[in-house]
C-alpha positions in Angstrom: 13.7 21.9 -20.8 13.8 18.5 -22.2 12.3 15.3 -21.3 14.0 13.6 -17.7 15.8 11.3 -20.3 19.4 13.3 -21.1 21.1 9.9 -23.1 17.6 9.2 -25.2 17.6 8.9 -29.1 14.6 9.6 -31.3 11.2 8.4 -29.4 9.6 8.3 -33.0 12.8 6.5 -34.0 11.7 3.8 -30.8 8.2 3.3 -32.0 8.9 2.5 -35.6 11.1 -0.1 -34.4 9.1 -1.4 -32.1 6.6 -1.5 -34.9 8.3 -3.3 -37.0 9.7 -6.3 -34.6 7.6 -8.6 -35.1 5.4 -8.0 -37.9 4.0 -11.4 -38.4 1.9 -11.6 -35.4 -1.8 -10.8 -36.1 -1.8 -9.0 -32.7 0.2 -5.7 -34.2 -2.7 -2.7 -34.0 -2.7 0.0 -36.7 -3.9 3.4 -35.8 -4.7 6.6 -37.6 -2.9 9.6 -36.7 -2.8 13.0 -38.4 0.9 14.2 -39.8 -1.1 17.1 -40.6 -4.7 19.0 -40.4 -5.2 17.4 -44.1 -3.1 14.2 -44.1 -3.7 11.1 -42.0 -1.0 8.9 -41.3 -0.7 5.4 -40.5 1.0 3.9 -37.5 1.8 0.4 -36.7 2.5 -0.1 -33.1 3.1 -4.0 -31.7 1.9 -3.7 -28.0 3.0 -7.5 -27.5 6.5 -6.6 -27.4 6.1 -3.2 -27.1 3.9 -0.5 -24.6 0.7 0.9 -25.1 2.6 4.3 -24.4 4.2 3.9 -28.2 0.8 4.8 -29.3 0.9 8.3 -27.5 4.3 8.8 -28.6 4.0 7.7 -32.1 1.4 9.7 -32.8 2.5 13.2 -31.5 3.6 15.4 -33.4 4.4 18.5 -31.4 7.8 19.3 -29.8 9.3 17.3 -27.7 10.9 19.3 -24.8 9.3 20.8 -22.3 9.5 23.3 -19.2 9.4 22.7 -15.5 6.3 24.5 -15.0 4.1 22.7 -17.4 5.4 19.7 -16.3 4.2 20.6 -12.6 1.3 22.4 -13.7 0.2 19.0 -15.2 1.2 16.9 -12.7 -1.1 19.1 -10.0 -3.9 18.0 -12.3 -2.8 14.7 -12.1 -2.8 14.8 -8.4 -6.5 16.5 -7.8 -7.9 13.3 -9.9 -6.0 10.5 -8.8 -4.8 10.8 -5.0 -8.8 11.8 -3.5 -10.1 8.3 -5.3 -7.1 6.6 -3.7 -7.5 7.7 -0.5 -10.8 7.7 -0.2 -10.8 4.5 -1.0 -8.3 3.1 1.0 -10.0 4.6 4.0 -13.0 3.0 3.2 -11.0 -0.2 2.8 -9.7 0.1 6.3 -12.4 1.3 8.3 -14.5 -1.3 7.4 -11.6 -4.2 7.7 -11.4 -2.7 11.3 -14.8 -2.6 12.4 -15.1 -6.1 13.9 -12.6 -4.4 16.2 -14.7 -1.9 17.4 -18.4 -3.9 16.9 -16.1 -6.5 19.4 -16.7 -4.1 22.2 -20.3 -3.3 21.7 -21.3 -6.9 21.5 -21.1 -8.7 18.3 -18.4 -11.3 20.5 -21.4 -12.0 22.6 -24.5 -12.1 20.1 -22.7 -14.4 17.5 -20.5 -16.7 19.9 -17.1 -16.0 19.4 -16.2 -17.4 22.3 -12.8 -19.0 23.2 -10.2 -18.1 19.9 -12.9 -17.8 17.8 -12.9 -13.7 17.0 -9.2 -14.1 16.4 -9.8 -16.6 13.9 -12.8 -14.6 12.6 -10.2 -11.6 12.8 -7.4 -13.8 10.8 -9.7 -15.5 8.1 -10.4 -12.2 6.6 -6.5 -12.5 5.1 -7.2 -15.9 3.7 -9.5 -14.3 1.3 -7.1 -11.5 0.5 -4.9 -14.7 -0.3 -6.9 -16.0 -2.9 -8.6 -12.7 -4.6 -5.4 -10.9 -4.6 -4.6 -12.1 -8.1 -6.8 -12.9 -9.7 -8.1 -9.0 -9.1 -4.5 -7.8 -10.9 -4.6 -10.0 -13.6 -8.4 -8.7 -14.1 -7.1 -5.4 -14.0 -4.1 -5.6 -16.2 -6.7 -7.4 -19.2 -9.7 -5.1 -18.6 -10.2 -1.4 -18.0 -8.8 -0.7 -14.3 -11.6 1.6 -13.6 -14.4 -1.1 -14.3 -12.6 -3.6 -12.2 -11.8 -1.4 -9.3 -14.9 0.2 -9.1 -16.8 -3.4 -9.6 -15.0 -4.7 -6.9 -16.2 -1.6 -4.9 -19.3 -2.4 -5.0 -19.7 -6.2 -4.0 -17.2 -5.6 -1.3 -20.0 -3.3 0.0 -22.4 -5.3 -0.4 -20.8 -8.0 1.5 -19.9 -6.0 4.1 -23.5 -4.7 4.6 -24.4 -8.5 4.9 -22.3 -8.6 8.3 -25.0 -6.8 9.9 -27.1 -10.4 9.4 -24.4 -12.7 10.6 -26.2 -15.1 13.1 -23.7 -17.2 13.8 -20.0 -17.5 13.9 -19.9 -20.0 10.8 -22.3 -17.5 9.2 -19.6 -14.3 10.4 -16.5 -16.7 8.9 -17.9 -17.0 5.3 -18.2 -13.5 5.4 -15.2 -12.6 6.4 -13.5 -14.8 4.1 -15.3 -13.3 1.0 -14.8 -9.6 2.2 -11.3 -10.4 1.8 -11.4 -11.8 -1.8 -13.2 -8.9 -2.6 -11.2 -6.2 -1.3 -7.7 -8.2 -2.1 -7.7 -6.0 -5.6 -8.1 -2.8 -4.3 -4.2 -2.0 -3.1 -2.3 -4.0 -5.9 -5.1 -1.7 -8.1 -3.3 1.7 -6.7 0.2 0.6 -6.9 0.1 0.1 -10.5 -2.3 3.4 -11.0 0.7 5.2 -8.9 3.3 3.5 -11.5 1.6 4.4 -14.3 1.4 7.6 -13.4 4.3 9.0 -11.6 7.7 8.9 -12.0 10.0 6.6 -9.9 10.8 9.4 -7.8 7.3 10.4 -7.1 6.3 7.2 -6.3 7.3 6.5 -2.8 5.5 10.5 -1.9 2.4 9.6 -3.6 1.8 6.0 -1.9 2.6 7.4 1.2 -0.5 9.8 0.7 -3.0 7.4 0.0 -1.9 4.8 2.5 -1.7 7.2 5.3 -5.3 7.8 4.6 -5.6 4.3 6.6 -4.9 6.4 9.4 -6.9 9.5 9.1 -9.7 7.6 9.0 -9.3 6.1 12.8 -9.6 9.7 13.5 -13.0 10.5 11.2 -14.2 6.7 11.7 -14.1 6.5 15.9 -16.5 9.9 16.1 -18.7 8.2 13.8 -18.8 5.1 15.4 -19.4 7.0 18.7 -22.5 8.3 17.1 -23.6 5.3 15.6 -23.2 3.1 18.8 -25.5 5.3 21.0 -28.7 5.1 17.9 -31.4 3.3 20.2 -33.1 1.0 17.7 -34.3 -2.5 17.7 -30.7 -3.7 16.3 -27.5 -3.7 18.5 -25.2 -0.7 17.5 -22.5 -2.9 16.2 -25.3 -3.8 13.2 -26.1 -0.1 12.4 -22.1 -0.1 12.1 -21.9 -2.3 9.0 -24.7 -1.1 7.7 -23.7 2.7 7.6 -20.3 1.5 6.2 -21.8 -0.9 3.8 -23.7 2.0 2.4 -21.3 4.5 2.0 -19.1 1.9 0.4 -21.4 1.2 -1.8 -22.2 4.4 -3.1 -18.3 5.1 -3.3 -18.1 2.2 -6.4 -19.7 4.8 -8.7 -17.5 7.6 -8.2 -14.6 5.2 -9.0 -16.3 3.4 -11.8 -17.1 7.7 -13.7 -14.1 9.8 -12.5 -11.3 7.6 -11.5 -8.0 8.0 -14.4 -7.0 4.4 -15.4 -3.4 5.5 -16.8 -1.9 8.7 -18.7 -3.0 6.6 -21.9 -6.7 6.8 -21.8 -7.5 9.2 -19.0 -10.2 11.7 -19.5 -9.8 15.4 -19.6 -5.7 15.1 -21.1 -5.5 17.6 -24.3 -2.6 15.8 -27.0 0.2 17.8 -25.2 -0.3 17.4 -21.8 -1.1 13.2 -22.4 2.3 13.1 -24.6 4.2 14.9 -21.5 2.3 12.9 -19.3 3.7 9.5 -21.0 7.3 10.7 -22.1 7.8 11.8 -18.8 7.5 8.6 -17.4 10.5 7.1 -19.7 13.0 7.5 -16.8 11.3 5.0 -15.0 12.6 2.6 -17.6 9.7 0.2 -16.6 7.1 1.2 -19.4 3.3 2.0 -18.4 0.4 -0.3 -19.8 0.5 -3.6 -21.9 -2.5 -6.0 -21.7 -0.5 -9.2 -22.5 0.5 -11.7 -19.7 3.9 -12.9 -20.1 4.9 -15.9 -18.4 8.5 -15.1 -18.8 7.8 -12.1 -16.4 6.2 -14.6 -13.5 9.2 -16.7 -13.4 12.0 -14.4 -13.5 10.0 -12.4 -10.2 10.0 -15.9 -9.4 13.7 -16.1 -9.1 14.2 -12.4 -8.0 15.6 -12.0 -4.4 14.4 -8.6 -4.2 10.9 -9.9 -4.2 11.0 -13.0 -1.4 12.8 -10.1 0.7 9.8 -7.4 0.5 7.6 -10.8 0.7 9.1 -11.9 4.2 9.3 -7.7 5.3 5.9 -7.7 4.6 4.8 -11.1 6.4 7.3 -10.2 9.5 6.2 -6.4 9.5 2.5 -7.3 9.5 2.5 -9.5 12.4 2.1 -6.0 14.4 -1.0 -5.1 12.9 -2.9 -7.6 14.8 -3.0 -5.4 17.8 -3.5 -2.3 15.9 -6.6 -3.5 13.9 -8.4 -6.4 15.7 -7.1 -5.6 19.6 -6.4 -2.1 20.3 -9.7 -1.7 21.3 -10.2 -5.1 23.4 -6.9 -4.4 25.5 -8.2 -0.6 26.5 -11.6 -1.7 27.3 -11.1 -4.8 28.6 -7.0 -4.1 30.5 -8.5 -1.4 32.4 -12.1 -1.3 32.4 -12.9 2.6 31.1 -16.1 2.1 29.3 -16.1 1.6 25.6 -17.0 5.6 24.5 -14.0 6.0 26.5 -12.1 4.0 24.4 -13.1 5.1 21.5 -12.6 9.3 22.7 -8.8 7.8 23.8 -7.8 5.9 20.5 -9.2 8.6 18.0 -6.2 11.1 17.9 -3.6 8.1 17.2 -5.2 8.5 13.6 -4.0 11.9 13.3 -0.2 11.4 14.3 0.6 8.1 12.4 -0.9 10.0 9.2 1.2 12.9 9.8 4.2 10.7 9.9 3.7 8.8 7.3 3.1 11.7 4.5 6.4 13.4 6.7 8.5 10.1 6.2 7.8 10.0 2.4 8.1 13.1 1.8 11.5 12.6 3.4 11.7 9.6 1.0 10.8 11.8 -1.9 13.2 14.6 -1.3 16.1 12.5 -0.3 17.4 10.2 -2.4 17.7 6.4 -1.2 16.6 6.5 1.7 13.7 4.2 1.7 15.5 1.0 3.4 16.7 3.5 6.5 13.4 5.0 7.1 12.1 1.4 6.8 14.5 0.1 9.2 13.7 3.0 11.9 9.9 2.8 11.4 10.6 -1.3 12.3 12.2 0.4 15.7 9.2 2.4 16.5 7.5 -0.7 16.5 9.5 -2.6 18.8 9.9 0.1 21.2 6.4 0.2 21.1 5.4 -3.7 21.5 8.0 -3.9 24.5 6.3 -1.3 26.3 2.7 -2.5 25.8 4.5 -6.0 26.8 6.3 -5.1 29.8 3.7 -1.7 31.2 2.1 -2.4 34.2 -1.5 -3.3 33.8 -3.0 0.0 36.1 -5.0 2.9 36.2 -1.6 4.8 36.5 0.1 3.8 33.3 -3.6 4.3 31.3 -1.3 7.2 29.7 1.5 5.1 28.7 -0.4 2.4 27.1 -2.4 4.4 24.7 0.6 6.5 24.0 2.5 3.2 22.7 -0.8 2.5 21.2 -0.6 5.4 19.1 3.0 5.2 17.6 2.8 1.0 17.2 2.1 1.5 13.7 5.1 2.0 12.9 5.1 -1.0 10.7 2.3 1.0 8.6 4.9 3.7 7.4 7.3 0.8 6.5 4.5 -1.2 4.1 3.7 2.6 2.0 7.5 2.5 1.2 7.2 -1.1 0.6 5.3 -0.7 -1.9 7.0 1.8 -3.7 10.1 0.1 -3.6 8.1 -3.5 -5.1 7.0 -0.8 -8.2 9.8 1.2 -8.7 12.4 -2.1 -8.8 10.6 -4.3 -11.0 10.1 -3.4 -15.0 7.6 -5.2 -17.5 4.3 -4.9 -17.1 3.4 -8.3 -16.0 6.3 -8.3 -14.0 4.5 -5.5 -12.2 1.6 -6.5 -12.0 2.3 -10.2 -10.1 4.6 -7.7 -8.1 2.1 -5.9 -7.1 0.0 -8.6 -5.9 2.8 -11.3 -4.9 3.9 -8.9 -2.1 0.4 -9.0 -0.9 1.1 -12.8 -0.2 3.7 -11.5 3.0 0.9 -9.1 3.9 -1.8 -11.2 4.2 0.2 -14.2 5.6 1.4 -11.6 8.4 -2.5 -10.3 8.9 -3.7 -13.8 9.4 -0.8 -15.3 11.4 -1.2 -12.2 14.2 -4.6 -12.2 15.8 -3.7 -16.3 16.2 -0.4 -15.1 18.6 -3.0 -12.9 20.5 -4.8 -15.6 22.2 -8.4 -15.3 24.3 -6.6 -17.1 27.5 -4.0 -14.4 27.8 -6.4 -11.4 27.8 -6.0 -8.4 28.2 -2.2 -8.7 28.7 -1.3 -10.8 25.4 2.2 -11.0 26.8 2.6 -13.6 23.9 1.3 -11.9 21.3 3.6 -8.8 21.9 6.5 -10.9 22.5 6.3 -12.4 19.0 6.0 -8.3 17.7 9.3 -7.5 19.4 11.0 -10.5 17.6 9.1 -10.0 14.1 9.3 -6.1 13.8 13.0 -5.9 14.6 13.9 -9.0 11.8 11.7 -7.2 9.4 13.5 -3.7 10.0 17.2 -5.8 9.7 16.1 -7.1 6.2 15.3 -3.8 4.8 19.1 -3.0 5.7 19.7 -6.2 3.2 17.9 -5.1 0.7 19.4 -2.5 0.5 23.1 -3.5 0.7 21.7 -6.2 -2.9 20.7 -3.1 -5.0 24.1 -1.2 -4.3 26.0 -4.4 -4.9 23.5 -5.1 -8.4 24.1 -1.2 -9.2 27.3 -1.9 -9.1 28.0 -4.7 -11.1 26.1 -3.6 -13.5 28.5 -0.1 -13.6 31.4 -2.0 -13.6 30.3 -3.8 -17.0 30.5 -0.3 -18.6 26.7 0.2 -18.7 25.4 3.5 -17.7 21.4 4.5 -16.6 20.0 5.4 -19.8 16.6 5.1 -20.9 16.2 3.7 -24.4 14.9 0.4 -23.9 12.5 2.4 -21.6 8.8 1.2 -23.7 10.2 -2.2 -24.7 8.3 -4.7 -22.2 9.8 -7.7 -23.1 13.0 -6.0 -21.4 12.3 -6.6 -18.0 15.0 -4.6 -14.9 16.7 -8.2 -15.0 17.6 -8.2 -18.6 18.2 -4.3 -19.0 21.8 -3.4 -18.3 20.5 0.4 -18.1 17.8 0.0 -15.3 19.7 0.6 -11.9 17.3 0.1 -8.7 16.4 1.7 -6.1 17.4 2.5 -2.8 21.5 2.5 -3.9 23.1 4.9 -2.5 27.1 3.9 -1.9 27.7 5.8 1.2 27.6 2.6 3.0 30.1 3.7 5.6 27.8 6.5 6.0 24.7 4.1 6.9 26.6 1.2 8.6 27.5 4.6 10.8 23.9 5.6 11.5 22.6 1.8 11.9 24.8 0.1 13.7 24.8 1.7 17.2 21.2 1.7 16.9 20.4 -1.8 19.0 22.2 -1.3 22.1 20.5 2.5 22.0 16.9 0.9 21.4 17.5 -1.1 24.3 18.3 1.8 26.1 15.7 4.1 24.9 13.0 1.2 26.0 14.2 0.5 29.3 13.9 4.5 30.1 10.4 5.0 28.3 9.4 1.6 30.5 10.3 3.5 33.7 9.1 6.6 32.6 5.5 5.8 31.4 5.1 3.7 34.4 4.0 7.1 36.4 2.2 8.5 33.1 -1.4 9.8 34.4 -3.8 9.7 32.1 -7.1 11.8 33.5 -10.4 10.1 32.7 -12.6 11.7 30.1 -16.0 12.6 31.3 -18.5 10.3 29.1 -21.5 8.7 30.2 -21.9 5.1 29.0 
């Protein structure tokens, strides 16, 4: 078989070009490689203009095609040493984002003041620091080795974390929470460029799917453990001997990261020359490179002036809005709405862990398998979520409708299977590396603006209804799921200008960074399929039918018995 790209010309042909562009710049690297067992060669690659991955390419000298089999056989290797650091790490990232969620229950409100708004503002101010340490944490990790940044920022985030557990005061818990944020910001825009660098465009949407639903697994692993560490009987409140177990374990997680996790097919351990050349090539159909360490400024103001990227911006802000209740409140409206005991709460919010994982690896792999599709799952997955906040806006606050609630509880995060194809489609649409890499982060801004701006709707005077609060998720999750239908419609309408200028996909500009997807007539995005009579068919009943669908799930989980769990408090 031979490599994904059908209209390439000479890869070694590519290099030497690249080479030889700009030849006065001190910045051109030379490298030996053997032509032979007995003859070195010399190769001049410039990574300015050029990617890192000439180097690979340039210096291979084996053939070229390959089969099917040894393509997947390397790509399962691939797999077993990227996606368990990824999703252990992102699981790590969540539970402890979420704790204050749970520690809100078993007293930390109470022992530090957060009286009045002030847990939702301790809840929001986390997202302020994702704000500011967001890029700074990419632009570390595009100039330094990925795995020392990652696996540094690993560490203090677990370090501050463990400091929670000391937090006197609500001031105290605020600087805290703002720093956690900083510190974790890296971690995601981190993944999505490992997942670029990695996987083909393809792949991608599959593979961030599996380490993002690992944000939901967790709920499922992390409420048992917090059952067990809420009933230690110590002289700290259980809510401490939470951060400090998670602290810990975070901690000790920064050294796995920092010795085993693969930065990018250039320099990853354990590769033999064939399998790293397939490993690159293979990636030349993404027509978006894979690794060049110089920031281009050129990059940051064409993303600047991309539509693409304010629309997955706002999608993110508006989809994010609904994580409020998943991640600060869930909790507080169980407990608090209808009075079951908090290890009763806990024993009834577990299993939600378990389905939204399930669906989100099912809906990617649906992404994976289907061709552009991502925008339609998006838009449905904003549905779930608005079905969802109308029901735990308009459910009757009693014993009765117990089952109801923490059934809508359970598919609300919807929204999170919308923001793993969110990020594929920010990766897979954008070429150049720094284009990437502000990409990566920039979409972040939405997300954290979202974070912070929903535990302020979900305020302390309308507890434990937060009529309010779910209102504003109705509004926010249904705009969010109408704009992914627009982005959509703008990459068929790009794909097809660019088609009707004579310019077909190819792949030969594919290692050339300076040619970003604005300036290559060959890139076509994603997420273009032209069977728009096709979609506006399956989309456009879809409002009056949601109405529908909500009004009869409102009726019928009015008389949904839920039977209490036997636990003693």
């Amino acid at each position: 078989m031979q490599s994904p790209d059908k209209h390439k010309k000479d890869i070694g042909a590519q290099s030497t070009i690249m080479a030889t562009a700009d030849k006065g710049q001190e910045v051109t690297e030379h490298e030996h490689v053997p032509s032979s067992p007995s003859e070195p060669m010399k190769v001049e690659v410039d990574t300015v203009h050029g990617d890192e991955a000439l180097r690979v390419i340039a210096g291979y000298n084996g053939p070229t095609e390959w089969d099917p089999l040894e393509e997947k056989k390397l790509r399962r290797k691939l797999d077993k040493r990227i996606l368990p650091i990824l999703m252990v790490t992102y699981a790590l990232q969540y539970y402890d984002k979420g704790m204050i969620s749970v520690a809100a229950i078993f007293g930390m409100r109470e022992d530090i003041d957060l009286s009045g708004n002030r847990y939702s503002m301790a809840a929001a101010i986390f997202f302020l620091g994702f704000i500011v340490g967001v890029y700074p944490a990419s632009r570390l990790a595009q100039k330094y080795p990925v795995e020392n940044v990652a696996g540094g920022l690993v560490l203090l985030w677990g370090i501050c974390f463990i400091l929670t557990a000391a937090c006197t005061t609500y001031q105290g818990l605020y600087t805290q929470r703002f720093f956690l944020g900083a510190l974790e910001a890296g971690v995601s825009p981190i993944f999505m460029l490992i997942v670029g660098q990695f996987y083909r465009k393809d792949e991608q949407a599959l593979m961030m799917g599996v380490w993002y639903s690992a944000s939901s697994f967790i709920s499922f692993v992390g409420f048992p453990v917090t059952y067990g560490l809420a009933h230690i009987k110590g002289t700290l409140k259980p809510w401490r001997y939470m951060y400090l177990f998670g602290g810990a374990v975070t901690i000790l997680w920064a050294f796995v990261i920092y010795f085993f996790m693969p930065p990018d097919p250039i320099r990853a351990k354990g590769l033999n020359e064939r399998e790293r050349y397939i490993a690159v090539a293979r990636l030349r159909m993404n027509n978006a490179g894979v690794r060049n360490l110089h920031f281009k400024k050129a990059h940051s103001l064409e993303l600047l002036r991309d539509e693409k990227f304010w629309l997955i911006v706002a999608m993110g802000y508006l989809s994010m809005i609904a994580a409020a209740p998943v991640t600060a409140f869930g909790p507080i409206v169980v407990a608090g709405g209808f009075h079951v005991g908090v290890f009763r709460t806990i024993l009834y919010l577990a299993p939600g862990g378990i389905f939204v994982g399930l669906v989100m690896i099912g809906t990617t792999y649906w992404a994976y398998k289907v061709k552009n599709i991502r925008c339609i799952i998006i838009f449905c997955a904003q549905m779930v979520t608005t079905v969802s906040a109308t029901l735990l806006w308009k459910l009757p606050l009693t014993k009765a409708s117990l089952g109801g609630l923490v059934f809508c509880i359970y598919i609300l995060p919807g929204f999170s299977v919308s923001w793993g194809l969110l990020m594929g489609l920010s990766i897979a649409n954008a070429a150049g590396y720094t284009k990437r890499v502000v990409s990566s982060s920039g979409i972040y801004l939405g997300y954290c603006l979202g974070q912070f701006t929903g535990p302020l709707l979900f305020k302390d005077k309308d507890a434990p209804r937060y009529g309010p609060g779910f209102e504003a998720v109705v509004g926010t999750a249904a705009t969010a799921g109408v704009l992914s239908l627009v982005y959509m419609y703008i990459c068929i309408w790009q794909n097809k200008q660019r088609d009707a200028a004579g310019e077909t996909e190819a792949f030969d500009h594919a290692y050339e960074d300076d040619v970003t997807d604005k300036k290559n007539p060959q890139f076509r995005g994603g997420d273009s399929d032209e069977k728009l009579d096709e979609y506006v068919y399956l989309v456009g009943p879809c409002w009056p039918k949601t109405l529908r669908i909500t009004e009869e799930l409102v009726a019928l989980l009015k008389d949904w018995k839920m039977e209490p769990i036997e636990v003693t408090n």
